[in-house]
C-alpha positions as CSV (number, residue, x, y, z in Angstrom):
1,X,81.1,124.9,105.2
2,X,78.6,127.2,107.4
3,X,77.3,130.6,108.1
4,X,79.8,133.2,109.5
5,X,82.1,133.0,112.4
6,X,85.4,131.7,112.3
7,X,84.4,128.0,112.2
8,X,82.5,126.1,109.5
9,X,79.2,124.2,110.9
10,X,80.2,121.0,109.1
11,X,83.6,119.1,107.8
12,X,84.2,116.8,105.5
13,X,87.5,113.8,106.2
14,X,87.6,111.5,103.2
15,X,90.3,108.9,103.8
16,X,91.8,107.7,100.4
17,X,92.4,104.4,98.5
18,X,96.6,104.3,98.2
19,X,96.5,104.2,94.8
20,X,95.0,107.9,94.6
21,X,97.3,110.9,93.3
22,X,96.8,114.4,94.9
23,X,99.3,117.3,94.1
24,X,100.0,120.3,95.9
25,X,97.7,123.1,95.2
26,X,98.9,126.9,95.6
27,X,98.1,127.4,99.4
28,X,99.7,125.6,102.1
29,X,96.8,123.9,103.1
30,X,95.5,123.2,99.8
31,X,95.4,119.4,97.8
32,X,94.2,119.1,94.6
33,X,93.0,115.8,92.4
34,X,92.4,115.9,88.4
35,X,88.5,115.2,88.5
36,X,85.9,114.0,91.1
37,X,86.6,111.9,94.0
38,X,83.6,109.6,94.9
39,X,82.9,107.8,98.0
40,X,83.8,103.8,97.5
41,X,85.5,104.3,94.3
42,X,88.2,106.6,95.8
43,X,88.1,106.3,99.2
44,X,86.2,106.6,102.2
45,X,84.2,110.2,102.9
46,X,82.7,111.0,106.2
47,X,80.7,114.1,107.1
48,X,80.7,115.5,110.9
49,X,79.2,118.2,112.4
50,X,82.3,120.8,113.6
51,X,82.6,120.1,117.4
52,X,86.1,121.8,117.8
């Protein structure tokens, strides 16, 4: 997320419930879950600004 560069401005880390099912999407770096994930009911989600 962000303008430009080769950075995004923001990221989001969502730490899940054990319970939740994610399957490999077709890039390396890619995770994919059937529907929405929402905050409390599937986990945790944090957003930071990118420091790094």
């Amino acid at each position: 997320m962000g303008r430009g560069g080769t950075k995004g401005t923001h990221r989001i880390e969502f730490d899940l419930k054990d319970d939740i099912n994610l399957i490999p999407g077709t890039q390396p770096n890619e995770l994919i879950h059937q529907g929405a994930l929402r905050n409390g009911r599937h986990g945790k989600m944090e957003i930071f600004e990118n420091d790094f």
